[in-house]
C-alpha positions in Angstrom: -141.3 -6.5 -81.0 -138.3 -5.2 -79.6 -136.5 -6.8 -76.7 -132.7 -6.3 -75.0 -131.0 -8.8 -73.4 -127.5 -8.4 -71.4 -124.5 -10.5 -72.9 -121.5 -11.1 -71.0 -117.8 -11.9 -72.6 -117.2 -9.2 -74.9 -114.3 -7.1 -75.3 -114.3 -5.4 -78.7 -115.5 -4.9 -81.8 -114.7 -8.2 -83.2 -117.0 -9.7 -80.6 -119.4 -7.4 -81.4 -119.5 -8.3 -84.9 -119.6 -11.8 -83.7 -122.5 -11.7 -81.8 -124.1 -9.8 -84.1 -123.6 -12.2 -87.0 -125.3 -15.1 -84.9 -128.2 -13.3 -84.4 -129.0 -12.3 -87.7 -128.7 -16.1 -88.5 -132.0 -16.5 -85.6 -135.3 -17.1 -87.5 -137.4 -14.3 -86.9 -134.9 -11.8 -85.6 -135.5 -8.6 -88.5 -132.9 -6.6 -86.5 -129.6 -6.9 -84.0 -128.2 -3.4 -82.1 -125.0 -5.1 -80.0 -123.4 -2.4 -77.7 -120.0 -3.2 -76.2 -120.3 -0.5 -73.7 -123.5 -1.5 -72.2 -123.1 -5.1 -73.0 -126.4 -5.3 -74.4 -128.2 -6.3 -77.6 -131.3 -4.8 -78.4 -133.2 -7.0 -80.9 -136.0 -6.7 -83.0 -137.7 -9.6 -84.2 -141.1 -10.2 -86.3 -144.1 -11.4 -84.1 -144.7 -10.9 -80.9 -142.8 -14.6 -80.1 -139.6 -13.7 -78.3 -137.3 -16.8 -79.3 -135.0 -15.9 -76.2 -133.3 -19.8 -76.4 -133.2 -19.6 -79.6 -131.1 -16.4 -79.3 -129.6 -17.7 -76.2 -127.9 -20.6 -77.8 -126.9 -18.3 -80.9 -125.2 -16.3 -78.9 -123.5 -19.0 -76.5 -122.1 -21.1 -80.1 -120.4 -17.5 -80.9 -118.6 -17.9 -77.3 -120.6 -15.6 -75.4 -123.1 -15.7 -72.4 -126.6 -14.4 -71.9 -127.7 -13.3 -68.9 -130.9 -14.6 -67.6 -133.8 -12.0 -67.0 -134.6 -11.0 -64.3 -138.4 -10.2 -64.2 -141.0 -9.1 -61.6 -144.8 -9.9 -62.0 -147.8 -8.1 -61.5 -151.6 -9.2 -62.2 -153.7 -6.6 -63.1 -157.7 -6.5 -62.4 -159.0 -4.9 -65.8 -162.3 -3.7 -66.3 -164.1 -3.0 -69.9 -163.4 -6.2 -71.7 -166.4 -8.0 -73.2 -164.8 -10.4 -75.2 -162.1 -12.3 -76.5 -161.2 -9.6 -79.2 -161.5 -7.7 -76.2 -158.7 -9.9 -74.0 -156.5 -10.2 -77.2 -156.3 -6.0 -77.5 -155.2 -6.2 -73.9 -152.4 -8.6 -74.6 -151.2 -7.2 -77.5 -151.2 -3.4 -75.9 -149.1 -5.3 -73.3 -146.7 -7.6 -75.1 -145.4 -5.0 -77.8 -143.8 -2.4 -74.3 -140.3 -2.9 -74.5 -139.1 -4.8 -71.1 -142.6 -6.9 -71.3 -141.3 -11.1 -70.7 -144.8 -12.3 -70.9 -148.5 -11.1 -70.6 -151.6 -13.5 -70.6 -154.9 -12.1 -70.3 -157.6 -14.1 -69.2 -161.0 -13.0 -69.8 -163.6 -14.7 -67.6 -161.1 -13.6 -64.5 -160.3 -10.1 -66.0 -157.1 -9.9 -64.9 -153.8 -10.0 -66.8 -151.0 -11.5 -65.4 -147.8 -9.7 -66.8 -144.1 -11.0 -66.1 -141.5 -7.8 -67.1 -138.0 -6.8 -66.9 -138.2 -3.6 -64.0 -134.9 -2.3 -64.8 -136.8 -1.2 -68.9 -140.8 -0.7 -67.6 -142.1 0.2 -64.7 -145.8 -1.0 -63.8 -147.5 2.3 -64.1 -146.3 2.1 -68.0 -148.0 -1.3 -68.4 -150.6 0.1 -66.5 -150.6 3.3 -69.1 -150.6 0.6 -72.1 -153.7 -1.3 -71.1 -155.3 2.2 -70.4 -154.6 3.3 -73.6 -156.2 0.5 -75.6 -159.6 1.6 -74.0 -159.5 -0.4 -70.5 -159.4 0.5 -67.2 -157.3 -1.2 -64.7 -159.4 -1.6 -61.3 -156.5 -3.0 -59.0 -152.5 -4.2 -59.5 -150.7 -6.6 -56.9 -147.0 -7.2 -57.5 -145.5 -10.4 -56.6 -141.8 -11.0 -55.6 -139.3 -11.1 -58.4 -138.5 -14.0 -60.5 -134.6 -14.8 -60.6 
């Protein structure tokens, strides 16, 4: 799973190579892409468990800050599942989008209830994942962002 987060404080390459060097001492993080000119990091770690404080504090020990997410959330009615293999294919479709915080999908409501960052997916691309994994999505309502 890949995920980028915005880091504020950096002015060069040193503090690139700073931040960079924390994060590749993160369990689970495989891979770290820091960008001065976008302030960003994109970075690749091995499950689908995101271990954003663990990253967090890495990066604020190296003298940096993280910005917080900001995510919006949607719940999506989804028809087709029949059971919890089928729930589990829905999540996982979900969860490995780039810009995906959190998905949960709950079976016996058939809805999935997904928290992502709008500024890297829109909701017709989650929307696109579930569909592609062989379900159809019945009904969406967004709620108001999380900030």
């Amino acid at each position: 799973m890949k995920k980028r987060i915005q880091i504020n404080g950096m002015h060069c390459a040193g503090c690139v190579n700073s931040v960079e060097k924390a994060l590749s001492k993160v369990d689970k993080v495989k891979s770290a892409n820091v960008q001065l000119t976008t302030e960003s990091a994109e970075i690749e770690v091995e499950d689908d468990d995101f271990p954003f404080e663990e990253i967090r504090e890495a990066v604020e020990n190296a003298g940096y800050e993280v910005e917080e997410p900001k995510s919006d959330s949607v719940t999506f009615q989804i028809g087709g599942m029949h059971c919890t293999g089928c729930s589990s294919a829905v999540e996982k479709a979900i969860k490995k989008q780039d810009g995906v915080v959190n998905a949960n999908v709950n079976l016996a409501a058939e809805k999935a209830f997904v928290d992502f960052d709008s500024s890297q997916i829109s909701t017709d691309q989650i929307k696109e994942s579930i569909e592609n994994a062989g379900y159809e999505v019945i009904d969406e309502q967004k709620k108001k962002p999380i900030s």
